[in-house]
DSSP file (Angstrom, degrees, kcal/mol; ACC not computed):
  #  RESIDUE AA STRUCTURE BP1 BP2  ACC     N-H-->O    O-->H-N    N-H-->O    O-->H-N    TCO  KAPPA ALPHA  PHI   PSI    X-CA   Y-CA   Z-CA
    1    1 A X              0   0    0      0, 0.0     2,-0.5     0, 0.0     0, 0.0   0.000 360.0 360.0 360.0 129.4   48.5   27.4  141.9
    2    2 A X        -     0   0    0      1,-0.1     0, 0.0     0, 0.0     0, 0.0  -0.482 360.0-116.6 -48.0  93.2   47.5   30.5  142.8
    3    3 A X        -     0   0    0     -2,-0.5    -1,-0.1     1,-0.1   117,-0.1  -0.016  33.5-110.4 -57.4 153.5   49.4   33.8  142.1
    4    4 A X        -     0   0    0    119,-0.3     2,-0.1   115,-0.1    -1,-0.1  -0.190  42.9-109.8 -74.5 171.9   50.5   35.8  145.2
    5    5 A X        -     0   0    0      1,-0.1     3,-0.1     3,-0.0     0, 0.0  -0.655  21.1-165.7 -78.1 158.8   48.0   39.4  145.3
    6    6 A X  S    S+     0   0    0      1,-0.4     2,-0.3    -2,-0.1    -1,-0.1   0.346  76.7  26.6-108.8 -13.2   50.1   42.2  144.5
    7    7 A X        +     0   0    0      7,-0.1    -1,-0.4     1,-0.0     0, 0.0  -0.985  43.9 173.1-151.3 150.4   46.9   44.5  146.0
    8    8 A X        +     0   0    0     -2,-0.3    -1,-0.0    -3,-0.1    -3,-0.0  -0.314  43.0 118.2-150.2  28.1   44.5   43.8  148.3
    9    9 A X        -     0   0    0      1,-0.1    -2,-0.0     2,-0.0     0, 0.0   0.673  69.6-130.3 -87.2  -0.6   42.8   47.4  148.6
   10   10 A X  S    S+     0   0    0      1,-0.2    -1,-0.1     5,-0.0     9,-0.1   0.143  86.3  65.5 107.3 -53.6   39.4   46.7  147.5
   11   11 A X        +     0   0    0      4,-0.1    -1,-0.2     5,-0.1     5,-0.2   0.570  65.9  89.0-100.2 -53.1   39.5   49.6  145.1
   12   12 A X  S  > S-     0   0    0      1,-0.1     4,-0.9     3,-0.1     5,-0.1   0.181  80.1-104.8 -58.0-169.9   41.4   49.7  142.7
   13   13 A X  T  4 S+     0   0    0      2,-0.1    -1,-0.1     3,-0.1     0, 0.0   0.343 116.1  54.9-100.6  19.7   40.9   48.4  139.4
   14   14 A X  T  > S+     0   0    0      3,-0.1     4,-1.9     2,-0.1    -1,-0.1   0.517 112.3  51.8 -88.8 -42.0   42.8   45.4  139.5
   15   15 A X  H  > S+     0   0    0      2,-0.2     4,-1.1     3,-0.1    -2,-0.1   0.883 102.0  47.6 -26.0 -80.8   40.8   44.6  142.4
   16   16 A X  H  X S+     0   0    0     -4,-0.9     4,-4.0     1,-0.2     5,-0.3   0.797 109.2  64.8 -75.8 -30.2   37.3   44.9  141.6
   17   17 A X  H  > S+     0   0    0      1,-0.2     4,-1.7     2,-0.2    -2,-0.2   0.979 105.4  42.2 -60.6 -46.3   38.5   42.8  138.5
   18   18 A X  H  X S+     0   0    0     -4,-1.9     4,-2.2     2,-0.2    -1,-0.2   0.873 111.5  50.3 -39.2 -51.8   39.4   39.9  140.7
   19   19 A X  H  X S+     0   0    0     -4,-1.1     4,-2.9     2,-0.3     5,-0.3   0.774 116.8  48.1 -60.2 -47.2   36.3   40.2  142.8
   20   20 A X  H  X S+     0   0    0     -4,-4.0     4,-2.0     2,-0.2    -1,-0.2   0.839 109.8  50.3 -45.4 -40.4   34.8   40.2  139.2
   21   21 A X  H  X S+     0   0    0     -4,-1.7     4,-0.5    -5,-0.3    -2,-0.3   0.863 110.8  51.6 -71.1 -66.5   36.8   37.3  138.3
   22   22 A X  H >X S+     0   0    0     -4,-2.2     3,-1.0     2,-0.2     4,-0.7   0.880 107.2  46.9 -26.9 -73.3   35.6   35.4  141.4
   23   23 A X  H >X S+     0   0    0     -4,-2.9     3,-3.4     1,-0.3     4,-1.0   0.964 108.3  55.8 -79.8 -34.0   32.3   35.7  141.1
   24   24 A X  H 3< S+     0   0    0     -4,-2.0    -1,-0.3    -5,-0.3    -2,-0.2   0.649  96.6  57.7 -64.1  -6.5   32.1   34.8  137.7
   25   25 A X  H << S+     0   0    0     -3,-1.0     6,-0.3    -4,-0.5    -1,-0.3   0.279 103.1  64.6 -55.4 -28.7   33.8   31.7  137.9
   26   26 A X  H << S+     0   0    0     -3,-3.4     2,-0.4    -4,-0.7    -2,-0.2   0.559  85.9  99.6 -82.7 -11.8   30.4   31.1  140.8
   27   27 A X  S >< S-     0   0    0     -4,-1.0     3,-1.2     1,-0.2     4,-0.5  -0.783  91.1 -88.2-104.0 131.8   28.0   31.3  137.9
   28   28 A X  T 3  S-     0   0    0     -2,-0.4     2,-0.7     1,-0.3    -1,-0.2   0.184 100.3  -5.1 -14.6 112.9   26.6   28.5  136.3
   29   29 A X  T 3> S+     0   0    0     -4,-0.1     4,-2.4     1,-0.1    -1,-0.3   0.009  99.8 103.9  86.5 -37.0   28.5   26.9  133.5
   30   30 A X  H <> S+     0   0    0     -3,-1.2     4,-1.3    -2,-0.7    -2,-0.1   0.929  85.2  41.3 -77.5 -31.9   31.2   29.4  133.3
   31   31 A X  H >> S+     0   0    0     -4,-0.5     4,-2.5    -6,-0.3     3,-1.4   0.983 114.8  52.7 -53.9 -49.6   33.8   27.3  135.0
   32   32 A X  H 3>>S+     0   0    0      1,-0.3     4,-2.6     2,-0.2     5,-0.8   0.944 107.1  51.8 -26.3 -63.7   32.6   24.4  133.0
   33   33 A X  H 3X5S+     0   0    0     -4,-2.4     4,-0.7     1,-0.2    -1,-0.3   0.889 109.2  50.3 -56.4 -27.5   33.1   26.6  130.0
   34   34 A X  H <X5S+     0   0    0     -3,-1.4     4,-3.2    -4,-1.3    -1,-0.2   0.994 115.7  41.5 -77.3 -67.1   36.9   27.3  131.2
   35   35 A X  H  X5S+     0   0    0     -4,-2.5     4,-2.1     1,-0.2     5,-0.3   0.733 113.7  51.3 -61.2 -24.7   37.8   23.3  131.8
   36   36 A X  H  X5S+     0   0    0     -4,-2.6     4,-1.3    -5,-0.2     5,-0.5   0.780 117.1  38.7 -95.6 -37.8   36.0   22.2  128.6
   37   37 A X  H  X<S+     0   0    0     -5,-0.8     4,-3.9    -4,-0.7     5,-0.3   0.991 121.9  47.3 -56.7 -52.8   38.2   25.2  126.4
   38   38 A X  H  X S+     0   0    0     -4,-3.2     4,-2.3     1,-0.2    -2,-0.2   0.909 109.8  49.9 -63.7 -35.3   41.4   24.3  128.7
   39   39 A X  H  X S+     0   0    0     -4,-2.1     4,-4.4    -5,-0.2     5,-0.2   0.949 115.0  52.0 -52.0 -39.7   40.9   20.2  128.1
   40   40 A X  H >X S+     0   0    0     -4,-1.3     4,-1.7    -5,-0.3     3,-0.6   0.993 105.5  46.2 -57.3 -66.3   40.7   21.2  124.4
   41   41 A X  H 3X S+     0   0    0     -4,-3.9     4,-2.8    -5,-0.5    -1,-0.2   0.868 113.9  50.9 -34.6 -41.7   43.6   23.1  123.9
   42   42 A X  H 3< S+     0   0    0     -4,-2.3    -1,-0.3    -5,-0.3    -2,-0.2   0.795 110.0  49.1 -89.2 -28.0   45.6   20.5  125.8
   43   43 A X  H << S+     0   0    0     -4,-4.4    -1,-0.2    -3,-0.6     3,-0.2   0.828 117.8  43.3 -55.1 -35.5   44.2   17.6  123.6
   44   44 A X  H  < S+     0   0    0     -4,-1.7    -2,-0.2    -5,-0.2     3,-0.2   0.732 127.1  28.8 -89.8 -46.8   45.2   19.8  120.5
   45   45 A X  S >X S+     0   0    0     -4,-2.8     3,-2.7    -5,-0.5     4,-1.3   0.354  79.9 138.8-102.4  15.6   48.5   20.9  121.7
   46   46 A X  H 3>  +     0   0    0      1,-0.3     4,-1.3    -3,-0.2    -1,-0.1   0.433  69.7  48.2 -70.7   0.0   49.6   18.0  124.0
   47   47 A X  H 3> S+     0   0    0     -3,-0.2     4,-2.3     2,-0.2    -1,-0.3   0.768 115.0  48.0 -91.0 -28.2   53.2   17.5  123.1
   48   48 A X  H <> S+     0   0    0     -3,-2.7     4,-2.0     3,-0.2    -2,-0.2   0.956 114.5  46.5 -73.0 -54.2   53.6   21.2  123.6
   49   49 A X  H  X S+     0   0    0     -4,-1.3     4,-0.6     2,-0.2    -2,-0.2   0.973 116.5  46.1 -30.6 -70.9   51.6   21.0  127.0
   50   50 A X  H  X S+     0   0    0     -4,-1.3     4,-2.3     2,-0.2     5,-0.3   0.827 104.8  60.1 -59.2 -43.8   53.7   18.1  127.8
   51   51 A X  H >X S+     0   0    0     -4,-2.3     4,-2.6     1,-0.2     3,-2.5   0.958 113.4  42.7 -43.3 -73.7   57.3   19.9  126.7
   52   52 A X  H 3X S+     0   0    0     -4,-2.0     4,-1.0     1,-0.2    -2,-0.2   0.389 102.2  65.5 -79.8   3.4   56.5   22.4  129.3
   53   53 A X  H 3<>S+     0   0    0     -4,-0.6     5,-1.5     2,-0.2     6,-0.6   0.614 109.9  34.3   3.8 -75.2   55.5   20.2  131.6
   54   54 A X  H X<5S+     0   0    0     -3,-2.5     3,-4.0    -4,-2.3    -2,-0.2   0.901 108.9  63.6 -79.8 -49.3   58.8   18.7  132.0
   55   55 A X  H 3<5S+     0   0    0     -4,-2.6    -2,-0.2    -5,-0.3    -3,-0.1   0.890 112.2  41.1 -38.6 -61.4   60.9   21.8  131.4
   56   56 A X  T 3<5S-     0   0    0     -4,-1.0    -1,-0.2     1,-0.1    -2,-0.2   0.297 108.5-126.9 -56.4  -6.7   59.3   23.0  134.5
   57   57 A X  T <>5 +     0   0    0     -3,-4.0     4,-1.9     3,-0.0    -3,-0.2   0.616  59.5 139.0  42.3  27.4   59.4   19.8  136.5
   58   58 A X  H  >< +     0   0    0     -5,-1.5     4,-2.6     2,-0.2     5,-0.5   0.938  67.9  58.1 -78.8 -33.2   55.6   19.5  137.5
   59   59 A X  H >> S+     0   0    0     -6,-0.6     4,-2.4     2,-0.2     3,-0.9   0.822 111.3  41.9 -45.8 -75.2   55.3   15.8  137.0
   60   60 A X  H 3> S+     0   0    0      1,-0.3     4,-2.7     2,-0.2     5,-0.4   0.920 123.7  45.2 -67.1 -57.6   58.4   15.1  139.9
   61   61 A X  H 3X S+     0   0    0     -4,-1.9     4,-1.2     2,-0.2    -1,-0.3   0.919 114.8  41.7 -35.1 -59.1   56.7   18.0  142.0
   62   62 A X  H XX S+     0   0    0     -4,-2.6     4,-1.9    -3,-0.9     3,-0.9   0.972 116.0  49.8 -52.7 -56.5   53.2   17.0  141.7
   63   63 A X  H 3X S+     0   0    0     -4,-2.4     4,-1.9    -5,-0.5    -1,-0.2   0.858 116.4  47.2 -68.8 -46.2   54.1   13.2  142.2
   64   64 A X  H 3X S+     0   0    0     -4,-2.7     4,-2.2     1,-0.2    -1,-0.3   0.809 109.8  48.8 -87.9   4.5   56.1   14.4  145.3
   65   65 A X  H <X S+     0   0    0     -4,-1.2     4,-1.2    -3,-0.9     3,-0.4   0.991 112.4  44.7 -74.1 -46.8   53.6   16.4  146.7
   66   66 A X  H  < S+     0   0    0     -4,-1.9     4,-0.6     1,-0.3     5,-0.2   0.844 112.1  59.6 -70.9 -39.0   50.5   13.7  146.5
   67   67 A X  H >X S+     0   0    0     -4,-1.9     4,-7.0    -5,-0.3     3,-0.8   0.941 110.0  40.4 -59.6 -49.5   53.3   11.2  147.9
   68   68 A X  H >< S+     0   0    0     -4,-2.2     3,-2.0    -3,-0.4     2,-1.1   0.872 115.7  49.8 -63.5 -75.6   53.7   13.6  151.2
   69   69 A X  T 3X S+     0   0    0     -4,-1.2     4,-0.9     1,-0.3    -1,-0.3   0.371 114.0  40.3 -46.3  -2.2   50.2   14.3  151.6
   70   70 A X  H <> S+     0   0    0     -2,-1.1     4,-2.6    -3,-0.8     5,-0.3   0.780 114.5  54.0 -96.3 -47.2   49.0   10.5  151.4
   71   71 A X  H <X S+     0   0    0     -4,-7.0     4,-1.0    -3,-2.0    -2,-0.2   0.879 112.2  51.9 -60.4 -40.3   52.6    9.5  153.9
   72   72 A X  H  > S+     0   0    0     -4,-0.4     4,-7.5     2,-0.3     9,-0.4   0.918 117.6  38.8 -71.6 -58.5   50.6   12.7  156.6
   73   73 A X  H  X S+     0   0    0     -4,-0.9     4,-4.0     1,-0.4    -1,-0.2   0.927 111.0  48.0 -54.7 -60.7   47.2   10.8  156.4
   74   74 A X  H  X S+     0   0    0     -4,-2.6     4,-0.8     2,-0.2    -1,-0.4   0.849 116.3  50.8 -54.2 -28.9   48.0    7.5  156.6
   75   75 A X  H  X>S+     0   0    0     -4,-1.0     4,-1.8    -5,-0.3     5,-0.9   0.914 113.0  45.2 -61.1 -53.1   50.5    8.9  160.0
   76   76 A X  H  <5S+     0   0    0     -4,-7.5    -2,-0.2     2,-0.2    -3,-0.2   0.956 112.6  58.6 -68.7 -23.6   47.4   10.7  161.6
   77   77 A X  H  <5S+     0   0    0     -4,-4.0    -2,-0.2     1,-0.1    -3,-0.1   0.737 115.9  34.6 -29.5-107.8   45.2    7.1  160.7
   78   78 A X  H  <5S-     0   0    0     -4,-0.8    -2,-0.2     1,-0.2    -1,-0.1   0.109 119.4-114.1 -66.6 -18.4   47.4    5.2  162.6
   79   79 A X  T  <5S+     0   0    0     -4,-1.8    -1,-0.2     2,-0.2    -3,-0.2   0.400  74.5 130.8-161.1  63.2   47.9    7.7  165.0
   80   80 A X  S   <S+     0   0    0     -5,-0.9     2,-0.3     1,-0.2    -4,-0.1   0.981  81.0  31.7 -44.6 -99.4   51.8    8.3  164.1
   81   81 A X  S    S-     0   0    0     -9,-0.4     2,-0.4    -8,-0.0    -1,-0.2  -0.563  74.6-143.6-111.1 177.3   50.9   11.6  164.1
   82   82 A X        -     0   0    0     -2,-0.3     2,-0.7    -3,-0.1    -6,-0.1  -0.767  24.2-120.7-112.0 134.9   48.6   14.0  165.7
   83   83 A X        -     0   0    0     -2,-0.4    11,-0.1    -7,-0.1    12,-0.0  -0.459  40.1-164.0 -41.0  89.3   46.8   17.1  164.1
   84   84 A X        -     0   0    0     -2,-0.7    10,-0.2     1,-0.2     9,-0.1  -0.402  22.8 -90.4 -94.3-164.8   47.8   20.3  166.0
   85   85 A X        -     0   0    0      1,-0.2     7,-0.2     7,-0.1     5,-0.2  -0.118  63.9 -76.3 -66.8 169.4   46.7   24.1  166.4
   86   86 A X        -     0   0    0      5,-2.2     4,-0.3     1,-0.2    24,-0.2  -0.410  38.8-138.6 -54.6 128.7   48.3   26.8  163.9
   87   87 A X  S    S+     0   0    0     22,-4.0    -1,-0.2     1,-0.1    23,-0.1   0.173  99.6  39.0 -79.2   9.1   51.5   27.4  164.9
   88   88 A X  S    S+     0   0    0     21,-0.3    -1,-0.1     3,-0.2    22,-0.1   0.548 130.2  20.7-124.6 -24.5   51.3   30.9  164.4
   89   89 A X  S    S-     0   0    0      2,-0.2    -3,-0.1     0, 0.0    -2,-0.1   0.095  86.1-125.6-130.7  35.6   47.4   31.8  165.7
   90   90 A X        +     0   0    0     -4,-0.3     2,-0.2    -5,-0.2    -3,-0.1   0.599  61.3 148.8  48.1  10.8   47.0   29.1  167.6
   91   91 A X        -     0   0    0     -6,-0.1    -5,-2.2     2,-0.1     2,-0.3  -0.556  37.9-122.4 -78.3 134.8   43.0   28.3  165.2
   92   92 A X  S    S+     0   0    0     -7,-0.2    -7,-0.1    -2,-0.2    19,-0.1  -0.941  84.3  61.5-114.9 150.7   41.9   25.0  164.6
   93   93 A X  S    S-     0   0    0     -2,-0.3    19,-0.7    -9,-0.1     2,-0.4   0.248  73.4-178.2 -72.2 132.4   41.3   23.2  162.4
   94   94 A X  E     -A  111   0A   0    -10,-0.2     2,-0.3    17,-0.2    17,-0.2  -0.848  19.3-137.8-112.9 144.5   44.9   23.2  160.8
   95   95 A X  E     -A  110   0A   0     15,-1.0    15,-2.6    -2,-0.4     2,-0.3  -0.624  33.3-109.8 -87.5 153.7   46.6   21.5  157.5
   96   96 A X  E     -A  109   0A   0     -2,-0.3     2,-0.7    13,-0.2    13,-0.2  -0.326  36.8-155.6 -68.2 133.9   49.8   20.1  157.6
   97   97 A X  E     -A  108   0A   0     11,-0.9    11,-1.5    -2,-0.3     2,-0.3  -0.960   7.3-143.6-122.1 116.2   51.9   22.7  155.6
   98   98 A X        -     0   0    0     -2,-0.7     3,-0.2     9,-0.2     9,-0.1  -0.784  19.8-175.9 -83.0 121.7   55.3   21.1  154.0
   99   99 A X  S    S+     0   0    0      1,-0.4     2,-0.3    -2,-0.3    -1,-0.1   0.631  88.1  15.6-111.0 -18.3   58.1   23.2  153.9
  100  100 A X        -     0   0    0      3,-0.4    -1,-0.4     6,-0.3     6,-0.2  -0.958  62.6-157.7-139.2 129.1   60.3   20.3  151.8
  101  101 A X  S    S+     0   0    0     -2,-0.3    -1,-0.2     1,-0.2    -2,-0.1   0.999  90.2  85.0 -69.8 -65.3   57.9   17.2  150.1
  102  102 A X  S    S+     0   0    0      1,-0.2     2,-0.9     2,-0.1    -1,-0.2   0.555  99.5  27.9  44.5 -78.2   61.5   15.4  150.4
  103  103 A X  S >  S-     0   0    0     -3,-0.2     3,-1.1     1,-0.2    -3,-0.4  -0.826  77.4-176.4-124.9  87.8   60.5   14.4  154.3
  104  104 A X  T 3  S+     0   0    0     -2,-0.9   -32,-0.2     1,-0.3    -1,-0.2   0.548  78.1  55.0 -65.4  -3.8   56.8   14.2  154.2
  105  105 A X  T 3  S+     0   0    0    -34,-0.1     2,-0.5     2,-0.1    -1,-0.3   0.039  87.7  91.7-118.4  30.8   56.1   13.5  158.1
  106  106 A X  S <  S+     0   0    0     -3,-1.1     2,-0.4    -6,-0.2    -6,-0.3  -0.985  71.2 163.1 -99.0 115.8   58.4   17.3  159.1
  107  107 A X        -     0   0    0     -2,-0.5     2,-0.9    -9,-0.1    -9,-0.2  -0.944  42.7-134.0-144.5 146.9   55.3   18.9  158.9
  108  108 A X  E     -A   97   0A   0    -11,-1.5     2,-1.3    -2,-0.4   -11,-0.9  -0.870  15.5-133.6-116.7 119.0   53.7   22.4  160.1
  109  109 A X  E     +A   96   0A   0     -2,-0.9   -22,-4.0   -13,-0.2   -21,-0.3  -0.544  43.9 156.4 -74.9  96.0   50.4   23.0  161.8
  110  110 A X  E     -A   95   0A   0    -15,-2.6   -15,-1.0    -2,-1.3     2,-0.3  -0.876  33.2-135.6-117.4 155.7   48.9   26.0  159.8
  111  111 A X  E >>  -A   94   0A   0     -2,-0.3     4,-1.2   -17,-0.2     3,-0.9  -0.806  41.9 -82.8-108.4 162.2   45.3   26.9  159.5
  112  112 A X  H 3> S+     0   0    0    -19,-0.7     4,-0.7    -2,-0.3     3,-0.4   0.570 126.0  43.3  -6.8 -62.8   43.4   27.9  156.2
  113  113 A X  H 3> S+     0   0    0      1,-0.3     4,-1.2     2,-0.2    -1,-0.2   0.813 118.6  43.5 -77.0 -32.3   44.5   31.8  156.4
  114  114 A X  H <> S+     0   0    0     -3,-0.9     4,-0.5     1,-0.2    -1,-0.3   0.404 109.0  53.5 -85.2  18.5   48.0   31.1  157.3
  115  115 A X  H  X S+     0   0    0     -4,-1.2     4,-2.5    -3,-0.4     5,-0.2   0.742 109.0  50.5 -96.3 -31.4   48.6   28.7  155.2
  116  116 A X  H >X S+     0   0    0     -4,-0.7     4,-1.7    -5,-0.4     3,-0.6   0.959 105.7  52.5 -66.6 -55.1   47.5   30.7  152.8
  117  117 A X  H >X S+     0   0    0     -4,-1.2     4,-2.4     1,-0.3     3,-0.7   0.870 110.5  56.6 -80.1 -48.7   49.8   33.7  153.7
  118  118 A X  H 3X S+     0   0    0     -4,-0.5     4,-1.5     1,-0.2    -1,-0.3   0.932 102.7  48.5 -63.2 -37.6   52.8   31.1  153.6
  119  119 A X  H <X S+     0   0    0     -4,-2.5     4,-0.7    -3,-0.6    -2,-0.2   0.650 112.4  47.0 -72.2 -20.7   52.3   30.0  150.3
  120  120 A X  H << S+     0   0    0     -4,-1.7    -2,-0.2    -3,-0.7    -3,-0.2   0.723 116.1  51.0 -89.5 -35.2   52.1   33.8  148.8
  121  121 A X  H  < S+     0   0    0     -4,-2.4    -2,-0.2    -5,-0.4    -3,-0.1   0.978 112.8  47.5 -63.2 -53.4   55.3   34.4  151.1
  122  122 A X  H  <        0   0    0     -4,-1.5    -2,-0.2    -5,-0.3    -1,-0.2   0.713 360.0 360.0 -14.2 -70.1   56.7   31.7  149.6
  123  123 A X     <        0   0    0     -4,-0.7  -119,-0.3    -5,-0.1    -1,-0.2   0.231 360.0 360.0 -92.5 360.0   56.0   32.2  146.0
């Protein structure tokens, strides 16, 4: 998950390091290089991975998050429910944006950038 920005001016040097950050992550092999280091670590350390794991509760998070998003799809299949526009700028396409995994089909029509902007409010 993504940390929220704390600047977004372009300029700074916190900034151009992101932008840095970014594009190197676009360049051949270096993500590769990132997942092959991270897989390692986590093979090598994996009861310590796993401890903090649980302190934290991502298994019961993750597990209910993948749960909502499969109960959304399977609604808009059968056509339970319907896709709308963003509820705040009215752009389509929009994702279904969960404000509790709890009650996967109470759902929010957001599109890419506000979804984005919710999850950084949010967090």
């Amino acid at each position: 998950m993504a940390r929220p920005l704390t600047c977004e001016c372009g300029t700074c040097r916190k900034c151009k390091r992101r932008v840095y950050m970014v594009e190197w992550y676009r360049r051949p092999g270096n993500a590769e290089k990132v997942r092959t280091r991270a897989r390692t670590y986590r093979d090598a350390h994996l009861e310590e991975v796993r401890a903090m794991d649980r302190a934290r509760g991502y298994r019961i998070y993750d597990l209910l998050k993948v749960e909502a998003r499969k109960t959304v799809h399977r609604a808009i299949q059968q056509g339970d429910l319907t896709r709308e526009a963003c509820e705040t700028c009215g752009a389509e396409p929009a994702h279904a944006h969960h404000d509790d995994y709890e009650k996967p089909l109470d759902v929010r029509w957001l599109c890419a950038a506000c979804h984005g902007i919710e999850h950084r409010v949010i967090a």
